[in-house]
C-alpha positions as CSV (number, residue, x, y, z in Angstrom):
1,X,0.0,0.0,0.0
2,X,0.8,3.6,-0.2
3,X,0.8,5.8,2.4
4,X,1.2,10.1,2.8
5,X,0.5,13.0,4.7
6,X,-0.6,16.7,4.2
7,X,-1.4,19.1,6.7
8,X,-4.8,21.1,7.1
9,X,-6.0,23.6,9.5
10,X,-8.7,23.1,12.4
11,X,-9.5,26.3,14.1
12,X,-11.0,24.6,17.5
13,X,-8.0,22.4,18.1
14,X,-8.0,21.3,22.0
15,X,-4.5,22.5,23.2
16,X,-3.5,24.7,20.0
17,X,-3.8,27.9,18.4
18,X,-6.2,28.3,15.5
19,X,-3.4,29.2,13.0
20,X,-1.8,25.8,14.1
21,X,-1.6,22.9,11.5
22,X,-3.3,19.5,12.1
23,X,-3.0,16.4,9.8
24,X,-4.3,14.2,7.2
25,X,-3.1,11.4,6.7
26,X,-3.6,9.0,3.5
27,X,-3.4,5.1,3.0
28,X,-4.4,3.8,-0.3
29,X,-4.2,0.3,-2.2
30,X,-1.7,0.2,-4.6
31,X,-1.9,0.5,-8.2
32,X,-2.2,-2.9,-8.9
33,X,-4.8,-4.2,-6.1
34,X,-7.6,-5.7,-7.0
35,X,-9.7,-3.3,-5.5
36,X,-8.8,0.6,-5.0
37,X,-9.5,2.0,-1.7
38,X,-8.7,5.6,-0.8
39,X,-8.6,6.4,3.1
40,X,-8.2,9.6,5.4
41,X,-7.3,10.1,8.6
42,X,-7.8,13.1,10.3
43,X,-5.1,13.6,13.3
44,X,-4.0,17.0,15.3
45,X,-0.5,15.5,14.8
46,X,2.0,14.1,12.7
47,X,3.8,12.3,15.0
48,X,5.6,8.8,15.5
49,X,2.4,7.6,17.4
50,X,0.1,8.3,14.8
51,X,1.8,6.4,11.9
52,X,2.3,3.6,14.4
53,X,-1.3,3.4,15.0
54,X,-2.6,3.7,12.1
55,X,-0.7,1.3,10.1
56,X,-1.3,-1.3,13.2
57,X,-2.1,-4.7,11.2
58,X,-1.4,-4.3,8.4
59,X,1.4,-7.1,7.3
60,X,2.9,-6.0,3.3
61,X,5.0,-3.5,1.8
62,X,4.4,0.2,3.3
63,X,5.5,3.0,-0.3
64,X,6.2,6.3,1.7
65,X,8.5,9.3,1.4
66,X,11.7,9.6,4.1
67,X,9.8,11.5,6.9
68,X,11.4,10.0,10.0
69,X,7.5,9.2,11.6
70,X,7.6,6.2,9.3
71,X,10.7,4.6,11.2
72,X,7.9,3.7,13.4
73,X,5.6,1.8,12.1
74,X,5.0,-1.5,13.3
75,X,7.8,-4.0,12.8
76,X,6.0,-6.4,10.2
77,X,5.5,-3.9,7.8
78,X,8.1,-3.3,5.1
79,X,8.9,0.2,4.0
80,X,9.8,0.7,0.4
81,X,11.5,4.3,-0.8
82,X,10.5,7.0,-3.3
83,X,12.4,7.6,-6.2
84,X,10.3,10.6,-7.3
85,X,11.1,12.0,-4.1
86,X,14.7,11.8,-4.4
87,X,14.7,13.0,-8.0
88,X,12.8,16.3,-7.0
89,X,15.6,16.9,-4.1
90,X,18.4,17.0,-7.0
91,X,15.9,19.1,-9.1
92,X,16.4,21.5,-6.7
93,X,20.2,20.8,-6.9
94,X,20.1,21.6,-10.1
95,X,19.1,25.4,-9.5
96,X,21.5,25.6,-6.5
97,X,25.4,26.2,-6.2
98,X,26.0,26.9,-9.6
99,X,29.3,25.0,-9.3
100,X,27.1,22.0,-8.6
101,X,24.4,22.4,-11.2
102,X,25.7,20.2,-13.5
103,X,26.6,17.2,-11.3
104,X,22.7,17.5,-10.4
105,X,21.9,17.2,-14.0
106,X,23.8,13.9,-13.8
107,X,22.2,12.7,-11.3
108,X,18.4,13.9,-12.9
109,X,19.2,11.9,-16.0
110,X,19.7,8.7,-14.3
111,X,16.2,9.5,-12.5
112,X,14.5,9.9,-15.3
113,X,16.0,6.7,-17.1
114,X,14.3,4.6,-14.4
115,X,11.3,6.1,-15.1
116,X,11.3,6.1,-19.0
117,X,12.1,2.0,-18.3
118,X,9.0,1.9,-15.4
119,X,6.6,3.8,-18.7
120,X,8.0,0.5,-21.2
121,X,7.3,-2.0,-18.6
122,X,3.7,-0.5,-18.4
123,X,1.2,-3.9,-19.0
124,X,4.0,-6.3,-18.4
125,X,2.9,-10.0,-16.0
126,X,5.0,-9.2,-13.1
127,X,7.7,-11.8,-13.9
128,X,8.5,-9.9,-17.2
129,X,8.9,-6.4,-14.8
130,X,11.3,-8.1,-12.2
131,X,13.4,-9.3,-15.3
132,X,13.1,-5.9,-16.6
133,X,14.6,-4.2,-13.6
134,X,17.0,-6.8,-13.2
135,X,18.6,-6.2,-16.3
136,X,18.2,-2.9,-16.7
137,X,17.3,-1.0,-13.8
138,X,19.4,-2.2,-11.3
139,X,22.9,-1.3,-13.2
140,X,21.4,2.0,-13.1
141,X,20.8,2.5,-9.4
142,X,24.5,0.9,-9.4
143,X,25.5,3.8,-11.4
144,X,23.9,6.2,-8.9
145,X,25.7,5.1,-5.7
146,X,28.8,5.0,-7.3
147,X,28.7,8.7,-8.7
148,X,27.4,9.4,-5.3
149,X,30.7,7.6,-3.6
150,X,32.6,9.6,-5.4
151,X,31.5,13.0,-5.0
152,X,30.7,15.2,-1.9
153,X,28.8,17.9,-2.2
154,X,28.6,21.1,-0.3
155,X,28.0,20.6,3.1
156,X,23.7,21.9,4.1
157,X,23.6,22.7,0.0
158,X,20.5,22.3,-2.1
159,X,22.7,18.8,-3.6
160,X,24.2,18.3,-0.2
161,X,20.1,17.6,1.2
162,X,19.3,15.7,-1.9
163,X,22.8,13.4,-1.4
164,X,21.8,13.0,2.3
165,X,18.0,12.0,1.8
166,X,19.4,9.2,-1.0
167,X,21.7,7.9,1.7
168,X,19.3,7.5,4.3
169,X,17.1,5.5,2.1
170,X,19.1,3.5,0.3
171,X,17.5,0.3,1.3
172,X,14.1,1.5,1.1
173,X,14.7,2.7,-2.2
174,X,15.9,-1.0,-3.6
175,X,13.2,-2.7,-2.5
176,X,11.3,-2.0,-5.9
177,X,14.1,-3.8,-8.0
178,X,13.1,-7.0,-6.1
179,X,9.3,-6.9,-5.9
180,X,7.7,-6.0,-9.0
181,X,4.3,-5.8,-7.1
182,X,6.3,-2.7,-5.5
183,X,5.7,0.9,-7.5
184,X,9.3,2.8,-8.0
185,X,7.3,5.9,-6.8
186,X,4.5,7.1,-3.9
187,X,3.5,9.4,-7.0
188,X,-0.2,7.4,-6.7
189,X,-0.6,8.7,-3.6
190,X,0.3,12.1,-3.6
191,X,-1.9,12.2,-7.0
192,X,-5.0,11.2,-4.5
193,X,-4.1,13.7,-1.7
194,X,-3.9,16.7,-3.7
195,X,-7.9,17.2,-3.4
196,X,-6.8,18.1,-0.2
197,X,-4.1,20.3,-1.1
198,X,-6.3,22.0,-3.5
199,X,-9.1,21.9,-1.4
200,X,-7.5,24.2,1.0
201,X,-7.6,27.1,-1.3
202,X,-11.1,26.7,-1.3
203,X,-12.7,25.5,2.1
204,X,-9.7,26.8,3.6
205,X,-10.5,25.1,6.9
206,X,-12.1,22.8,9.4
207,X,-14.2,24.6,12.3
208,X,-13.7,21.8,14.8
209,X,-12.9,17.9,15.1
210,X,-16.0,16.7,14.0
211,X,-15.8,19.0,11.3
212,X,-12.4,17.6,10.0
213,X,-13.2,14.1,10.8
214,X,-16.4,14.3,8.4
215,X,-14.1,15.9,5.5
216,X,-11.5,13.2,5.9
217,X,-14.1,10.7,5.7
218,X,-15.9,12.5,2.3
219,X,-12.9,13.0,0.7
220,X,-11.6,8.8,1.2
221,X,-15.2,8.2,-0.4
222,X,-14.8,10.7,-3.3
223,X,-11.1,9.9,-4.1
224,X,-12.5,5.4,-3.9
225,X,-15.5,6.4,-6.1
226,X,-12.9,8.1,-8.7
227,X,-10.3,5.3,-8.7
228,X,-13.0,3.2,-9.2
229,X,-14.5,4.5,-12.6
230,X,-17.3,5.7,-10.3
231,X,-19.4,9.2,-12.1
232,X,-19.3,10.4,-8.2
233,X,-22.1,12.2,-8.5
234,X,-24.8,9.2,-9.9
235,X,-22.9,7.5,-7.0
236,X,-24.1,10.3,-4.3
237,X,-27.9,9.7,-5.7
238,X,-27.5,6.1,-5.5
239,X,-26.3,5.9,-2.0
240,X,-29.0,8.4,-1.3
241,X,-31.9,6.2,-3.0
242,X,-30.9,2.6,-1.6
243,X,-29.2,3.2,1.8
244,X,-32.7,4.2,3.4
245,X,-34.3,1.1,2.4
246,X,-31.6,-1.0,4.6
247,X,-33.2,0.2,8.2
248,X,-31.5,1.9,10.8
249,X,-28.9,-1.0,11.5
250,X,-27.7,-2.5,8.6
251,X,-25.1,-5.5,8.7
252,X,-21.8,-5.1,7.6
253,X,-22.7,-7.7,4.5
254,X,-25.8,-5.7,3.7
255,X,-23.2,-2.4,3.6
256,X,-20.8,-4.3,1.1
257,X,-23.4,-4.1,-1.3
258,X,-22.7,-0.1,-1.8
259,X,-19.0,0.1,-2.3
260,X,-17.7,1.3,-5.1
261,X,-16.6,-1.7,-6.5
262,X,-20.0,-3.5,-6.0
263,X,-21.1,-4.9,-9.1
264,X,-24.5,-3.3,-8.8
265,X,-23.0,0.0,-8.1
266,X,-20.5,-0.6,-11.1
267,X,-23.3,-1.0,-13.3
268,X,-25.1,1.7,-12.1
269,X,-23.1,4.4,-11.4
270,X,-20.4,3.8,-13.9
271,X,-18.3,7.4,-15.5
């Protein structure tokens, strides 16, 4: 799965100021699950504790950027690195120390040759991707470490940052070669929590708890519906004209029956 965080603002925050920032934090399926599921959790903090919590029970690979609160997620979950994340840090490289702007360029183009091989591999079974990455990913992130052995950048430099986040995930960041049920980027999951990020320029805000614990929640059903071919609207009127008829205590089973990847809600709803 794929995990991220973004923070919003909640104005009645027990304990802080109103201009504060509280959290939301993402978990979604991965690209190639069987079923998409897009969820938000709305926290006051980004701490340790909360990714500890959250991810409690789940047992699989965890895609996630460097932030240090992910060194403490449960111990049976695997973390796997971001390469986009690493490739925007020598971006910025690039348009820092202008003695070091071209050894950043070096280190772009290798980026973006592991990408233009993920784009070929698109629609490949899973054995033709590990081969893939075998052969021809892996002497490229050879290449990388090997540049980076042999070059030091400017100490607290633009390059110096990027060299230092690549470092400190360099296992994370291999895991893809070995796993190609493993994505090379957390680019999936960023795409889904921009709603929020662009939401913010228009709600701006979250009066209370309940408040941002009810957006969290609309947002995970709006950004399931989409990744499900859902037309989110026809899906809103669906919901709205079956959910009644089920009583004040529906079952769990009798629930299933309105998720977005229902078959009855597929048909109905479809984009």
């Amino acid at each position: 799965m794929h995990g991220d965080e973004t923070p919003i603002q909640v104005l009645r925050e027990p304990g802080k100021s109103a201009t504060s920032k509280s959290f939301l934090w993402e978990m979604r399926s991965a690209a190639n699950a069987a079923t998409s599921i897009i969820h938000f959790h709305y926290d006051p903090s980004r701490s340790e504790k909360v990714a500890r919590a959250i991810y409690e029970g789940f047992n699989g690979t965890l895609v996630c950027d460097g932030y240090a609160g992910y060194n403490h997620i449960p111990p049976g979950i695997r973390r796997a690195g971001c390469w986009a994340h690493g490739r925007r840090k020598f971006v910025d490289g690039t348009n820092g120390i202008e003695s070091q702007r071209s050894l950043g360029r070096k280190f772009v183009k290798k980026f973006d040759q592991l990408f233009a091989i993920e784009r070929k591999a698109q629609g490949f079974s899973p054995q033709q991707l590990l081969e893939i990455r075998q052969r021809e990913s892996k002497p490229i992130v050879d290449s990388i470490w090997q540049l980076m052995s042999k070059t030091t950048p400017i100490n607290k430099s633009k390059l110096g940052r990027a060299y230092t986040y690549m470092v400190n995930q360099r296992e994370q960041l291999e895991v893809f070669l070995n796993d190609p049920g493993v994505a090379i980027s957390n680019n999936i999951a960023e795409r889904s929590i921009k709603i929020s990020v662009i939401g913010r320029k228009n709600w701006l805000f979250s009066t209370g708890q309940r408040g941002a614990k009810a957006n969290a929640l609309f947002l995970g059903l709006f950004e399931t519906a989409i990744a499900n071919h859902l037309d989110f609207k026809k899906y809103l009127v669906y919901l709205f004209t079956y959910l009644p008829r089920l009583g004040d205590s529906p079952t769990d089973e009798e629930l299933e029956a309105y998720l977005p990847w229902a078959k009855a809600v597929q048909q109905s709803c479809a984009a």
